[in-house]
C-alpha positions in Angstrom: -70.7 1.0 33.2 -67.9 3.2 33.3 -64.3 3.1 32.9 -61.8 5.5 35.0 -58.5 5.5 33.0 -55.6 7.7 35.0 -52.4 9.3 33.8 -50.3 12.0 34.5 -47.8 10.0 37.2 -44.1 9.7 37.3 -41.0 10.8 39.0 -40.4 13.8 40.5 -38.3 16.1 42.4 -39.2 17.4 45.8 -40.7 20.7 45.5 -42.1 20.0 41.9 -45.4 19.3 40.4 -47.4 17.3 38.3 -51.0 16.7 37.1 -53.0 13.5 37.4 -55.6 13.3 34.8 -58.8 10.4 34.7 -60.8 10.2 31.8 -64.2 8.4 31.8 -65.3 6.4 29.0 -68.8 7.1 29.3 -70.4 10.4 30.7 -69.2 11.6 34.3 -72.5 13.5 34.4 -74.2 10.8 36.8 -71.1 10.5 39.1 -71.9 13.2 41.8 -69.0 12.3 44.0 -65.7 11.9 42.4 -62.1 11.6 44.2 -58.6 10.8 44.2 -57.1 8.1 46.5 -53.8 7.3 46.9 -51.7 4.3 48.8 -48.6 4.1 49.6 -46.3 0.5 50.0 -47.4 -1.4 53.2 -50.0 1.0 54.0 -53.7 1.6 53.5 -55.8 3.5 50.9 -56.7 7.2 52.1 -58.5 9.9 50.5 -56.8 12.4 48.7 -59.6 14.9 47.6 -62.7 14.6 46.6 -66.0 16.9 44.4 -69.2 16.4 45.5 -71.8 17.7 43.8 -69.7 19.9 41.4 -68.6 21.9 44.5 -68.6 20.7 47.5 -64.5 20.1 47.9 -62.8 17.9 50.8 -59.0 17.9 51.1 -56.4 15.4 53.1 -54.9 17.5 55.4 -51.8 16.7 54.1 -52.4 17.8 51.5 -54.3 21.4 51.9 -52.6 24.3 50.0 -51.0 22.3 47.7 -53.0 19.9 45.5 -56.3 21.4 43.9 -59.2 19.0 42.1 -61.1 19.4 39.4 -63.4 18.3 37.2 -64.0 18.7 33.4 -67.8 17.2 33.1 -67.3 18.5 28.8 -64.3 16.4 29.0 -65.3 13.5 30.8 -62.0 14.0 33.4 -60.8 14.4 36.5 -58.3 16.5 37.6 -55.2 16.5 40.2 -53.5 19.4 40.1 -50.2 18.7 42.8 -47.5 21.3 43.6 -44.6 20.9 46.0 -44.7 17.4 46.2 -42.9 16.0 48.7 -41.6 12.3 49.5 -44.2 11.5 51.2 -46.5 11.7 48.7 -45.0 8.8 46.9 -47.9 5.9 46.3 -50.2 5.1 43.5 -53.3 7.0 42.6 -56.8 5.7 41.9 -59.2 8.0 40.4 -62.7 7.2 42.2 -66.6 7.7 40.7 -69.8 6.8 42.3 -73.6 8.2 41.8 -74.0 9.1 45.6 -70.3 9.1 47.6 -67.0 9.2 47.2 -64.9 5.6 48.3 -67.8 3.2 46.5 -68.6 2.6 42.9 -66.1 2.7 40.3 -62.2 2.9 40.4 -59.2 3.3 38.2 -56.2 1.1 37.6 -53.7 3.8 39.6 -50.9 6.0 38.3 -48.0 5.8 40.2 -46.3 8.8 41.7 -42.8 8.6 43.1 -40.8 11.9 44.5 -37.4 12.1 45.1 -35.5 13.9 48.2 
């Protein structure tokens, strides 16, 4: 069993950055496919990014030139590297593990992010 615990949300100003951060509590070796999700009020999840394999990289295209994952396997974390956020970016994040694809297995509790105009 493994635990996804995210941080690194908060508010923002258009045009700034943070970095989301989920740490495993057991060994993120075995989880091939790892992602970020996020959701925004009244709408559905969607993929943010994802890391399959150790390399194999998919972005939102919303999000293309501007957010950059990672992943830490000596660490145990996940990465979300996010520059000039913009509003709508605001939702909650979910970090996102599984053995063989991204969207099924294990999930974090979410991080909310919230930018300002």
């Amino acid at each position: 069993q493994v635990q996804l615990v995210e941080s690194g949300g908060g508010l923002v100003q258009a045009g700034g950055s943070l970095r989301l951060s989920c740490v495993a509590s057991g060994s993120i070796f075995s989880l091939n496919a790892m992602a970020w999700f996020r959701q925004a009020a009244g709408k559905q999840r969607e993929l943010v990014a994802a890391i399959v394999g150790g390399s194999r990289i998919t972005y939102a295209d919303s999000v293309k030139g501007r957010f950059t994952i990672s992943r830490d396997n000596a660490k145990n974390t996940l990465y979300l590297q996010m520059n000039n956020l913009k509003a709508e970016d605001t939702a909650v994040y979910y970090c996102n593990g599984d053995t063989q694809t991204y969207g099924l297995g294990y999930w974090g509790q979410g991080t909310q992010v919230t930018v300002s105009s």
